[in-house]
N, C-alpha and C positions, 0 to 999 in steps of 0.2 A: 504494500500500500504506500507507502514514503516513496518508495522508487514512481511511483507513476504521479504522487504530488509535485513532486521534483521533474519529473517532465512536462508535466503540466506548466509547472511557475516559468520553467526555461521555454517553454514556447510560448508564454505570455508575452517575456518578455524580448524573445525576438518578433514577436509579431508587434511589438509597440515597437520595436527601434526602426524596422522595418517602415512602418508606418508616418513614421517621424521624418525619415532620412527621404520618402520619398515628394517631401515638399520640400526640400533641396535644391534643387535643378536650378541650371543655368537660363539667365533668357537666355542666352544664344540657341537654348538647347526648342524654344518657343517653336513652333510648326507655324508657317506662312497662314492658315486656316486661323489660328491660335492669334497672331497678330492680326492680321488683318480684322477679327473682329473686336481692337482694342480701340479707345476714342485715342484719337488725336495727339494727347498729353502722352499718355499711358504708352504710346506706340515710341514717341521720343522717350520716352524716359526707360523703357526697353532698350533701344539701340545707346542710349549712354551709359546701361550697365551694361553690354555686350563687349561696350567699347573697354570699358574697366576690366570685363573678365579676361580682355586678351595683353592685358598689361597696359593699356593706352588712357591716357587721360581727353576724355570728353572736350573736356573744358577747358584746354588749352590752343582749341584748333580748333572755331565753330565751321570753319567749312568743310574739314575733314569730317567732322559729325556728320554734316550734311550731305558729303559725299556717298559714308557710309548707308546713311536713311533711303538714300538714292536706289543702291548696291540693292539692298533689303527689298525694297518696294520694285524693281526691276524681277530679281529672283522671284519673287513671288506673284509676277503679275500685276499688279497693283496701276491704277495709269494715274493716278492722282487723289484730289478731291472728288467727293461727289456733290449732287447737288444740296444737301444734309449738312456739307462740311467736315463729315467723315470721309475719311479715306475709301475708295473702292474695294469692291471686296476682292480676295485672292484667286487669281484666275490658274495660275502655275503652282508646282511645287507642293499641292496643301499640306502635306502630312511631311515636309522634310523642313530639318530645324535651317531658320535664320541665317544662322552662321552660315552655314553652306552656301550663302548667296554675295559673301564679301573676299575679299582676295585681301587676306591678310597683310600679305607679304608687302603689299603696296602702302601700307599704313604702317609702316616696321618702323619702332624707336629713332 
């Protein structure tokens, strides 16, 4: 009986770390689907932690941001505003993460 409480308490507690670890994740890790149905703020302020998780600062180069949001919104199809002032919705790419739509190397340190 103690042997099977004891697997019990250990698969509580990997299903709570489990649980925990998976709201985690990177934006960059975000699906074009995922972005594009974010407002306007929310979608910059996605691609400026995108920008931080690849070691870069946002906020020292607003047209490199801008470039990046570009990059983003290209990959994904996106052709702009809509008539709402939301962003267009994702026409390419839906289920593949963000990242994948920026050429890193071209933004390197």
């Amino acid at each position: 009986m103690r042997r099977l409480s004891t697997f019990l308490a250990a698969a509580v507690l990997l299903f709570a770390a489990a649980a925990g670890l998976s709201g985690c994740s990177k934006e960059g890790d975000m699906t074009c689907q995922q972005y594009a149905a974010l407002s306007q703020t929310k979608q910059e302020v996605a691609v400026a932690t995108m920008i931080q998780e690849h070691g870069l600062d946002p906020y020292s180069n607003a047209v490199g941001w801008a470039l990046v949001e570009r990059d983003v919104q290209r990959y994904c199809g996106m052709t702009g505003l809509g008539i709402t002032g939301k962003a267009d919705p994702a026409t390419k790419n839906l289920s593949s993460p963000i990242q994948n739509g920026v050429n890193w190397a071209s933004y390197a340190k």
